[in-house]
Backbone as JSON, one array per atom type, in Angstrom:
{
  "sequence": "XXXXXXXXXXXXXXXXXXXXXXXXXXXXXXXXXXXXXXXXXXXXXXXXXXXXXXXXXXXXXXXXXXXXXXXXXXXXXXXXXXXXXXXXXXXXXXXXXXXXXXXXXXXXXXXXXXXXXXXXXXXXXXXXXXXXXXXXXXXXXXXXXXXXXXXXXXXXXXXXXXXXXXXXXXXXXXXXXXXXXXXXXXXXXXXXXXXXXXXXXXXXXXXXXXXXXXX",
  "N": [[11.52, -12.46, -0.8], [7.89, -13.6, 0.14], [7.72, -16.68, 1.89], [5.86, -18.21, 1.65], [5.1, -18.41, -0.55], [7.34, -18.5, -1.98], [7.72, -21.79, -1.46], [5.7, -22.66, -2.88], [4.96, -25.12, -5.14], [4.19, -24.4, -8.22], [4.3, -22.12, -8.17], [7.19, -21.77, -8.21], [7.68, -23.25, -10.86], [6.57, -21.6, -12.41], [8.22, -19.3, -12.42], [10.36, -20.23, -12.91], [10.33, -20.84, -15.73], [9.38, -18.58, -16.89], [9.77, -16.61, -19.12], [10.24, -18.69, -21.39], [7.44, -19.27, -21.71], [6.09, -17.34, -22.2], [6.87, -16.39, -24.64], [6.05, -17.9, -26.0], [3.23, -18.08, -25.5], [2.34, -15.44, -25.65], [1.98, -13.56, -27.78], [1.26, -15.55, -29.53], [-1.11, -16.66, -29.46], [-2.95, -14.47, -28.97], [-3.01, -13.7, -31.48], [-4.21, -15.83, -33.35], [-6.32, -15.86, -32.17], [-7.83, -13.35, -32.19], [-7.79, -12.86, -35.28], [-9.84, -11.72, -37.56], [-12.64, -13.8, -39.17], [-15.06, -13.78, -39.5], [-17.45, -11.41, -39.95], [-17.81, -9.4, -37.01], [-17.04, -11.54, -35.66], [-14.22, -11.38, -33.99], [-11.99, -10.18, -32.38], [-10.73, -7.2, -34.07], [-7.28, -6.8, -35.2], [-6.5, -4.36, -34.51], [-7.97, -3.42, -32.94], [-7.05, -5.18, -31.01], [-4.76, -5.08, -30.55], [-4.7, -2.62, -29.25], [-6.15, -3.44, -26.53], [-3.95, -4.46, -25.13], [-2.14, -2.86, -24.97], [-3.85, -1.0, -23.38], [-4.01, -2.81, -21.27], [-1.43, -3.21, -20.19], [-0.26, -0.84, -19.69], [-1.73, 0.19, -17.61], [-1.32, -1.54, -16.06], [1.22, -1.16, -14.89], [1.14, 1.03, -14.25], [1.37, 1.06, -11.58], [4.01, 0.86, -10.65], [4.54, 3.5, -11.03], [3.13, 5.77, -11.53], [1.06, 5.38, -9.24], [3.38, 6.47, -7.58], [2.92, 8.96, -7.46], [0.89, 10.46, -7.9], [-1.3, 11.69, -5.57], [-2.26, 11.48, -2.52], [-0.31, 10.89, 1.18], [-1.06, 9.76, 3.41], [-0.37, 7.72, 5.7], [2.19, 7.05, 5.33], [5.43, 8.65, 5.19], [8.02, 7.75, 4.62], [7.93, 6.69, 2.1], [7.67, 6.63, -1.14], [5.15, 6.02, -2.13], [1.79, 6.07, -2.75], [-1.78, 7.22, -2.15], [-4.57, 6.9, -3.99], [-7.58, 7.5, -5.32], [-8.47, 7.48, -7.76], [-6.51, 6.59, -9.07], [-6.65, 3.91, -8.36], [-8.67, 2.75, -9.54], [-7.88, 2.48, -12.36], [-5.49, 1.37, -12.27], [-6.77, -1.24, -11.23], [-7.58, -1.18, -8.47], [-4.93, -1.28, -7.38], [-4.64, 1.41, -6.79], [-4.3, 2.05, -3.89], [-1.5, 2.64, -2.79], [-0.14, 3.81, -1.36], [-1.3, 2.85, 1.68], [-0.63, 0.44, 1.39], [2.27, -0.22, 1.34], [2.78, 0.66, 3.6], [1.78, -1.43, 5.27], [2.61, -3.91, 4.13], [1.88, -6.85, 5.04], [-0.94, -6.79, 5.1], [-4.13, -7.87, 3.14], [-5.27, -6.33, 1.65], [-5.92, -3.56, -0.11], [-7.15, -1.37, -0.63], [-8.63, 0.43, 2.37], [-11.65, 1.05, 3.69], [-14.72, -0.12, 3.12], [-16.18, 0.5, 0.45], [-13.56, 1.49, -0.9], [-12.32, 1.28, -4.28], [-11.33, -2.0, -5.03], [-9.98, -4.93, -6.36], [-9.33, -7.33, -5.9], [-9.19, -7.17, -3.23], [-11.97, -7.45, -2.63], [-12.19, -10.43, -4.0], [-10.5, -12.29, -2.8], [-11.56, -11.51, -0.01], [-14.06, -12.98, -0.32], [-13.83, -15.11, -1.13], [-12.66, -16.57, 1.11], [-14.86, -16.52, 2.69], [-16.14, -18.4, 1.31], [-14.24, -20.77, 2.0], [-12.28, -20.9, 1.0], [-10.15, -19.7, 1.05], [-7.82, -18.82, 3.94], [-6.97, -17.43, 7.0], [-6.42, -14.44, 6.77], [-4.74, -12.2, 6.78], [-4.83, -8.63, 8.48], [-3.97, -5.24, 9.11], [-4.67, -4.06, 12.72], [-6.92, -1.78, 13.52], [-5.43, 0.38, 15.26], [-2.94, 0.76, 14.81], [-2.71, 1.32, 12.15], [-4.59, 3.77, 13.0], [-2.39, 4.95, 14.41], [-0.02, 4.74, 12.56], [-1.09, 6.88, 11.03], [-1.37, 9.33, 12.87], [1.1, 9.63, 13.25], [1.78, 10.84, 10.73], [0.61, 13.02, 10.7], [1.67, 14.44, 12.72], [4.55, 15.0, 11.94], [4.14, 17.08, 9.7], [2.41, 18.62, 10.59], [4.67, 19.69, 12.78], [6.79, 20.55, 10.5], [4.78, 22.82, 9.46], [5.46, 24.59, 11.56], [8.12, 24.83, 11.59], [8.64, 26.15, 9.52], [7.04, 28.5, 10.25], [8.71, 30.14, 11.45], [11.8, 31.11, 13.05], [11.43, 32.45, 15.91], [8.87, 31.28, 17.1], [9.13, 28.81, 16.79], [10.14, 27.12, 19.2], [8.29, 27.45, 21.11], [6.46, 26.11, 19.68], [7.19, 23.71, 18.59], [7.64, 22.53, 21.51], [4.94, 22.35, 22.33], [3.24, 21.09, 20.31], [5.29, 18.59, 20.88], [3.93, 17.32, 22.86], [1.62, 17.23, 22.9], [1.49, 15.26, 21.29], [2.42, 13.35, 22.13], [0.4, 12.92, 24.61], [-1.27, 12.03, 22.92], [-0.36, 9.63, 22.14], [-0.49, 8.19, 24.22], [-2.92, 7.92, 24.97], [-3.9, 6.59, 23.45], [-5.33, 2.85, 23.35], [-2.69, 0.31, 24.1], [-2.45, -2.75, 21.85], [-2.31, -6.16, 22.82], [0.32, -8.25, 21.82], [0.87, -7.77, 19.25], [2.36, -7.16, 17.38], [3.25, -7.87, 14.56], [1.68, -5.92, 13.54], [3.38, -3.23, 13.69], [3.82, -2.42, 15.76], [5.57, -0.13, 17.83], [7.83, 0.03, 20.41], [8.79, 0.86, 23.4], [11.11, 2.76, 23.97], [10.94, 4.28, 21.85], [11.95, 6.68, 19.82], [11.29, 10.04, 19.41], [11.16, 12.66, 16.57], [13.8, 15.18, 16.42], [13.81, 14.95, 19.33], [15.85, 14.32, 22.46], [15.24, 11.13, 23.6], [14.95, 8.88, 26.56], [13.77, 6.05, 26.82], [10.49, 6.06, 28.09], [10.31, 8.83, 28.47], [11.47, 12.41, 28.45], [15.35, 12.77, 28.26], [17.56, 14.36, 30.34], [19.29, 17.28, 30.43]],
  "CA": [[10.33, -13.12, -1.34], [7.16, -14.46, 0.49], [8.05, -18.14, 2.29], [4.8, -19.41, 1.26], [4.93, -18.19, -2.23], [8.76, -19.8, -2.57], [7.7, -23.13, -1.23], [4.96, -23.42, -3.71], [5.71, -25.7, -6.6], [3.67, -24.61, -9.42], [4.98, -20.29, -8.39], [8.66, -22.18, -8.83], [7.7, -23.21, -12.42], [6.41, -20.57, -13.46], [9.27, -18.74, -12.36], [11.83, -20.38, -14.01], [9.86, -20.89, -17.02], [8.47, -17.05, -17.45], [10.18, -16.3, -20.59], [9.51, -19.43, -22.67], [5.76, -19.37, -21.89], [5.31, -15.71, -22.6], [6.71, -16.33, -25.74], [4.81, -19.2, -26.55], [1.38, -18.0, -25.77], [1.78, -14.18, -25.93], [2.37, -13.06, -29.05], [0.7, -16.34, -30.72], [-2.68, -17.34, -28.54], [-3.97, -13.84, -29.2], [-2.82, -13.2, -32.76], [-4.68, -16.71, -33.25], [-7.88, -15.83, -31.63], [-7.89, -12.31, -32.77], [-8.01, -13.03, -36.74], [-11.5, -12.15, -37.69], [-13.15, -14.88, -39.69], [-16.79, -13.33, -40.13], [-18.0, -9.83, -39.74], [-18.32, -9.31, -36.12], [-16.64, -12.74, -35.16], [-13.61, -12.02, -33.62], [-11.67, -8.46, -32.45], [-9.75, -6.59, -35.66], [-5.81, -6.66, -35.4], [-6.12, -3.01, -33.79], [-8.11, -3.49, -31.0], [-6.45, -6.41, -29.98], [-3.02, -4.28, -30.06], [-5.13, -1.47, -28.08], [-6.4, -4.32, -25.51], [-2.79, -5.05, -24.82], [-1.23, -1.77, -24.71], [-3.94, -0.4, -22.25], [-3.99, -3.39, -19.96], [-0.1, -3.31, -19.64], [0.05, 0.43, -19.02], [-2.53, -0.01, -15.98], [-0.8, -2.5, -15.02], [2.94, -0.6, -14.74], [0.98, 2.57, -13.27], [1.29, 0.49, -9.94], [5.1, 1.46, -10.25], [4.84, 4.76, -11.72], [1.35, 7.08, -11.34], [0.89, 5.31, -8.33], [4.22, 6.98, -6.47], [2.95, 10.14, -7.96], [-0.15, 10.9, -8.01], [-2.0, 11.17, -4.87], [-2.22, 11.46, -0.53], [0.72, 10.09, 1.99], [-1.63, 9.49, 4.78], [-0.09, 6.23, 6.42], [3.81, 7.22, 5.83], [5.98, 9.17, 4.2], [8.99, 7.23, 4.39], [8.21, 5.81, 0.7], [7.27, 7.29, -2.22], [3.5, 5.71, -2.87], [0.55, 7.39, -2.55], [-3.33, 7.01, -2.19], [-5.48, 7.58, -4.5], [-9.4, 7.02, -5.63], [-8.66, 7.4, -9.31], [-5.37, 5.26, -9.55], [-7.29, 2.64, -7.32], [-9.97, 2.77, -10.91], [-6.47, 2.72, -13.28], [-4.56, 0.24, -11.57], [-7.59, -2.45, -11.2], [-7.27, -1.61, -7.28], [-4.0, -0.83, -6.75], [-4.24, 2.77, -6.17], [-4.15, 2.87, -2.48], [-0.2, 1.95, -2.43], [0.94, 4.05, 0.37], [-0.82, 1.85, 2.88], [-0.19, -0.86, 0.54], [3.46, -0.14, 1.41], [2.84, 0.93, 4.98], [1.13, -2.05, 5.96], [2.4, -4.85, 3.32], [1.07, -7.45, 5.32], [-2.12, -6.7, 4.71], [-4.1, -8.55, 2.17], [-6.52, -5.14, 1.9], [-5.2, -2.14, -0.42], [-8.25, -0.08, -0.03], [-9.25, -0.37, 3.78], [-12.92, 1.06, 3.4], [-15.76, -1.45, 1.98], [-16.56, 1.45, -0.65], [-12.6, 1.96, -1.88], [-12.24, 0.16, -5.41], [-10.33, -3.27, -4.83], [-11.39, -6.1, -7.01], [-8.67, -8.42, -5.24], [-9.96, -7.27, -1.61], [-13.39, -7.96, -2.9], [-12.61, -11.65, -4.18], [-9.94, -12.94, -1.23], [-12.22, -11.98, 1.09], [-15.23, -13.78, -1.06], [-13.12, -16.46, -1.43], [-12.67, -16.86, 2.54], [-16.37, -16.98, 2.98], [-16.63, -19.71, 0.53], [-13.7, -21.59, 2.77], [-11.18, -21.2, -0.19], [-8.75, -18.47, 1.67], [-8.19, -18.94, 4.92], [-5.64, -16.89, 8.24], [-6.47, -13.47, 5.83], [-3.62, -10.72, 7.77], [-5.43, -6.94, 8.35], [-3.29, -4.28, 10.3], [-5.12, -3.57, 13.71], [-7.13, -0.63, 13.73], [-4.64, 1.02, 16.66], [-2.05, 0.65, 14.44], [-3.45, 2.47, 11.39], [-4.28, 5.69, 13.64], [-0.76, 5.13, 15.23], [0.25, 6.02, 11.58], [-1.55, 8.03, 10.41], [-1.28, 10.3, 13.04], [2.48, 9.96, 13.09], [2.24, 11.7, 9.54], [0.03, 14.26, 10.91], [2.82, 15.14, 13.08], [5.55, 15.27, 11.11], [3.83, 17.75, 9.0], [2.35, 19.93, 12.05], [5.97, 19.99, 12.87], [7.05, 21.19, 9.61], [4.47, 24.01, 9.08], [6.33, 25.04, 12.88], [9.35, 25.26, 11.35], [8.07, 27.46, 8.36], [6.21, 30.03, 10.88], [9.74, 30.95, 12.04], [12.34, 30.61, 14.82], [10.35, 33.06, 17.09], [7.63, 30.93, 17.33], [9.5, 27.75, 16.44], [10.58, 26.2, 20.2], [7.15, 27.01, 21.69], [5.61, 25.44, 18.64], [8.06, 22.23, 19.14], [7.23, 22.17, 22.81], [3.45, 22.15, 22.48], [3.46, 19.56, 19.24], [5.54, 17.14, 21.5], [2.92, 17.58, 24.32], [-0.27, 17.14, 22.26], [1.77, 13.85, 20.22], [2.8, 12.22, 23.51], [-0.73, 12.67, 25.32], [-2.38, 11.54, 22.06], [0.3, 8.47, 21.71], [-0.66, 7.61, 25.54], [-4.45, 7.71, 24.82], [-4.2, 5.28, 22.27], [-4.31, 1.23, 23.87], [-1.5, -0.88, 23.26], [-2.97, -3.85, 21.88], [-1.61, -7.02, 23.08], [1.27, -8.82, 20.74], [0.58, -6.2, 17.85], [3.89, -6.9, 16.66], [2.9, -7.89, 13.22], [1.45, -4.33, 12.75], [4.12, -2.24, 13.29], [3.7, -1.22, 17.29], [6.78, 0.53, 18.17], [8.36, -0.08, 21.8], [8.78, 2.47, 24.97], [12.26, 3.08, 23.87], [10.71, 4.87, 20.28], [12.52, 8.14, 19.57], [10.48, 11.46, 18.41], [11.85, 13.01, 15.83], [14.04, 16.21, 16.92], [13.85, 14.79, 20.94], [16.88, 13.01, 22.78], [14.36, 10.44, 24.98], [15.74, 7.48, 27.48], [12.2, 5.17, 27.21], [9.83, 7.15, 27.73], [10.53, 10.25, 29.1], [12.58, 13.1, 27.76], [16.55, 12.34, 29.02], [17.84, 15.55, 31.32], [19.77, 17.81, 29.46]],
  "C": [[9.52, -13.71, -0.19], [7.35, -16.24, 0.89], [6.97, -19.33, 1.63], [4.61, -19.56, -0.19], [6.28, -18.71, -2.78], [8.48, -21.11, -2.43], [6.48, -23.53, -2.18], [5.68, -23.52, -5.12], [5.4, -24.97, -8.02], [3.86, -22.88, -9.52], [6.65, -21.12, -9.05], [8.7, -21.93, -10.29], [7.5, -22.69, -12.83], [7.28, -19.66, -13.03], [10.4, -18.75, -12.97], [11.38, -20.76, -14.96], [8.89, -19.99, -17.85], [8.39, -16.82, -18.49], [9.84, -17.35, -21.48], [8.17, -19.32, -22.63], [5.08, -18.18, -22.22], [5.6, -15.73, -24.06], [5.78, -16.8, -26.48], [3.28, -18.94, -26.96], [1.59, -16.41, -25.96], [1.13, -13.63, -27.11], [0.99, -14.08, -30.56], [-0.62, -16.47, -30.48], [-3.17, -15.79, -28.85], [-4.11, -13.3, -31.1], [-3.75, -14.21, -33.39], [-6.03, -16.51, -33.2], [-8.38, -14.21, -32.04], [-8.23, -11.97, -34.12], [-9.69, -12.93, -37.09], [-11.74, -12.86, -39.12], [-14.31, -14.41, -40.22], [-16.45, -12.22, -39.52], [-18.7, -10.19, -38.05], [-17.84, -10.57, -34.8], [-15.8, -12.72, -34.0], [-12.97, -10.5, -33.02], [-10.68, -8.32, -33.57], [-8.56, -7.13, -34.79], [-5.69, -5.36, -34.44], [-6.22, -2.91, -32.61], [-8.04, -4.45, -30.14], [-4.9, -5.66, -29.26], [-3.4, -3.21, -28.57], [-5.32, -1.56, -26.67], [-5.22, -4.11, -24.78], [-1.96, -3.73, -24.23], [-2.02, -1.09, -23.63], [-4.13, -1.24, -21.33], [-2.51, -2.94, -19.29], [0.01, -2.11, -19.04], [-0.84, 1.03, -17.71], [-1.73, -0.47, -15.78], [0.48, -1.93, -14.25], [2.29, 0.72, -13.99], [1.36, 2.23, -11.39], [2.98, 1.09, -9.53], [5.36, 2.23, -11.03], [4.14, 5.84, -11.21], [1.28, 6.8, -9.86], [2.03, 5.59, -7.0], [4.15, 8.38, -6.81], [1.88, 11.36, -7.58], [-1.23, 10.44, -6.77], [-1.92, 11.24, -3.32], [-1.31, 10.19, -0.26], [-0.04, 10.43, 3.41], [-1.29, 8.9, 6.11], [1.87, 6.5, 6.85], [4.57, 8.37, 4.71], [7.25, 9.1, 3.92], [9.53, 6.88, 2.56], [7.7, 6.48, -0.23], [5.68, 7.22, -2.76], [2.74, 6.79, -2.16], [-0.83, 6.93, -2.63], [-3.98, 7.72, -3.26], [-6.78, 6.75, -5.95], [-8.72, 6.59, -7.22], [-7.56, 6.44, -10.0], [-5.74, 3.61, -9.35], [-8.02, 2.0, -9.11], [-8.95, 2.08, -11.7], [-5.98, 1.51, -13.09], [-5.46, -0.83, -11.23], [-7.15, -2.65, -9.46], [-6.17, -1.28, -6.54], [-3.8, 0.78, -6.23], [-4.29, 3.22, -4.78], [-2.99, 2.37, -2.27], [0.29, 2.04, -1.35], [0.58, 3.26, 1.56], [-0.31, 0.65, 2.31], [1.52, -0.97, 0.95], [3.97, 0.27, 3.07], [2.71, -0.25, 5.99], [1.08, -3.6, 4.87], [1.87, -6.11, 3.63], [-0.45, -7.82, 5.17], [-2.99, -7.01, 3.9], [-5.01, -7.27, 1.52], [-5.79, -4.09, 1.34], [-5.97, -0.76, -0.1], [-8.85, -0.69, 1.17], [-10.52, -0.54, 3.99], [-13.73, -0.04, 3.1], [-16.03, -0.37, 0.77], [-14.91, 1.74, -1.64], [-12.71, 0.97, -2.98], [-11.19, -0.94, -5.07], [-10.49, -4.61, -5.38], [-11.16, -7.24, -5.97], [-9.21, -8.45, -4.01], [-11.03, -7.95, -1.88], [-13.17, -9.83, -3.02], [-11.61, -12.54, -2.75], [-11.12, -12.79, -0.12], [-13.57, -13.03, 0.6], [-14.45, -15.63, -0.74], [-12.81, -17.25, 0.43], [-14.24, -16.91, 3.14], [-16.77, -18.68, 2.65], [-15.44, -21.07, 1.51], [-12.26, -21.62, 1.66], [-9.76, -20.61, 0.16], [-8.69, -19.05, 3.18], [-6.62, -17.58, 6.01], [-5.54, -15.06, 7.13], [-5.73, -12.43, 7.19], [-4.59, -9.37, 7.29], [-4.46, -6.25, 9.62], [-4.29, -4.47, 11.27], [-5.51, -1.72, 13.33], [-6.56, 0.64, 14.35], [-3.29, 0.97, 15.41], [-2.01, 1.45, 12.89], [-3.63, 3.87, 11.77], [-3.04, 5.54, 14.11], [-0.12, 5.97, 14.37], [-0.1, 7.1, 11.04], [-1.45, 9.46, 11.52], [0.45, 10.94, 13.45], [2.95, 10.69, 12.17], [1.96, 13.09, 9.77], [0.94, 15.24, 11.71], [3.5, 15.58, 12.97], [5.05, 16.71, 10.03], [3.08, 18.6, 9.59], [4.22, 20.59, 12.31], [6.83, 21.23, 11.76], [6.5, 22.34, 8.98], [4.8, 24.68, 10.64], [7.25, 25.49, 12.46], [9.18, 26.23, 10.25], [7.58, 28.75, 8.77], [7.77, 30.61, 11.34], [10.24, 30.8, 13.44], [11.93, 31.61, 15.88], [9.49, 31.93, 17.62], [8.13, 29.25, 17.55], [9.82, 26.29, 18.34], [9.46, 25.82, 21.11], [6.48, 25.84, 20.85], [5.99, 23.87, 18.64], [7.46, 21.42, 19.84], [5.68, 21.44, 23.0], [2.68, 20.91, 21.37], [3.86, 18.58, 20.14], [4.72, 16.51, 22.84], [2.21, 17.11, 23.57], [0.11, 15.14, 21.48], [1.83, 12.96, 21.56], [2.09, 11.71, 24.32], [-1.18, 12.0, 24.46], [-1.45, 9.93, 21.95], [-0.04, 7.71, 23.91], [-2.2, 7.18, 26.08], [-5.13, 6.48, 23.87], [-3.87, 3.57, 23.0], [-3.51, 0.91, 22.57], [-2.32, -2.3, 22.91], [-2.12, -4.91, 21.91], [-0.85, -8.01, 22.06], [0.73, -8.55, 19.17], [2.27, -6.32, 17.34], [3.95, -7.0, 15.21], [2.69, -6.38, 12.75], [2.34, -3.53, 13.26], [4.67, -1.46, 14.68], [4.93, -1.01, 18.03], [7.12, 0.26, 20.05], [8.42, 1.27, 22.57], [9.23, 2.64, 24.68], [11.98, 4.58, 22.66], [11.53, 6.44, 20.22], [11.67, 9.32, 19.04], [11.66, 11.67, 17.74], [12.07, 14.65, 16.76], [14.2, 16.19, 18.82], [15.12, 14.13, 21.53], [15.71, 12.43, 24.07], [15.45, 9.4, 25.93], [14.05, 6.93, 27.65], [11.4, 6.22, 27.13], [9.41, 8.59, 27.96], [11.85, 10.95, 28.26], [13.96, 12.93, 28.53], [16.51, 14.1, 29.72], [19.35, 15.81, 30.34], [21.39, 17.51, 30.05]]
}
């Protein structure tokens, strides 16, 4: 769990008092306010049920549709996935995979154009002075991944062309990843985002730091 989100009092209580208060108000506070009274007054019985059943099932796509449906840009360690139309669905959530790449981040869609309502009001809310210390990956650290995926999956249409082709194809991948991972600055105490040490291993390489070891 979050340190800052355990030490607050009023997440506690509503933690250990989830279940009585959902009873309390779920079920009754809309059945209540739902009852129509006059023609036009109030919503029917139906499309209060309908309300309910398609907020919740947005809401659960975040752990369902959204490990399904959609681009592994950022990683492909985890099951989520990107995507425009879940982003719509999910009230935002549909860009999970960095959402899961980069949980730090208070930002699911990175763009200013992806749908995010939450990006939209945190950062609003830090204008107004209401947010404040808002965490974003580093730009350097974003292409780091993303082109770590691109690799992995260069790699793998290598190994599909066939072992003829397969050791040059290796060779010249770990050449092109190693120049491109040496072109990229290190930005200074980047440790929050994710920035891997000299020691890092390729996949398929035996290294010692940063050079290949001697056979």
């Amino acid at each position: 769990m979050v340190r800052d989100l355990s030490e607050d009092p009023l997440v506690r209580w509503q933690d250990r008092w989830y279940v009585p208060v959902g009873l309390a108000r779920g079920p009754r506070h809309p059945a209540r306010r739902g009852a129509p009274d006059r023609p036009g007054g109030r919503l029917p019985a139906d499309r209060r049920v309908l309300r309910i059943v398609v907020s919740h099932h947005a809401t659960f796509f975040i752990n369902s549709l959204c490990h399904m449906i959609g681009r592994q840009p950022y990683s492909r360690e985890h099951s989520a996935r990107d995507s425009p139309i879940m982003a719509v669905l999910a009230f935002g959530e549909g860009y999970h995979n960095y959402h899961h790449s980069f949980p730090f981040d208070y930002r699911n869609g990175i763009r200013s154009w992806h749908f995010d309502p939450a990006k939209w009001l945190i950062w609003a809310m830090a204008r107004l002075g209401l947010a404040r210390d808002l965490r974003r990956a580093s730009d350097v650290a974003i292409l780091k991944a993303k082109v770590r995926v691109q690799y992995d999956r260069a790699k793998e249409r290598v190994e599909r062309a066939g072992e003829g082709f397969m050791e040059q194809g290796h060779r010249r991948l770990h050449e092109a990843y190693e120049a491109l991972e040496k072109s990229i600055p290190r930005p200074a105490g980047d440790r929050a985002a994710g920035w891997p040490g000299a020691e890092r291993r390729l996949p398929g390489r035996r290294t010692c730091r940063s050079k290949p070891c001697a056979a």
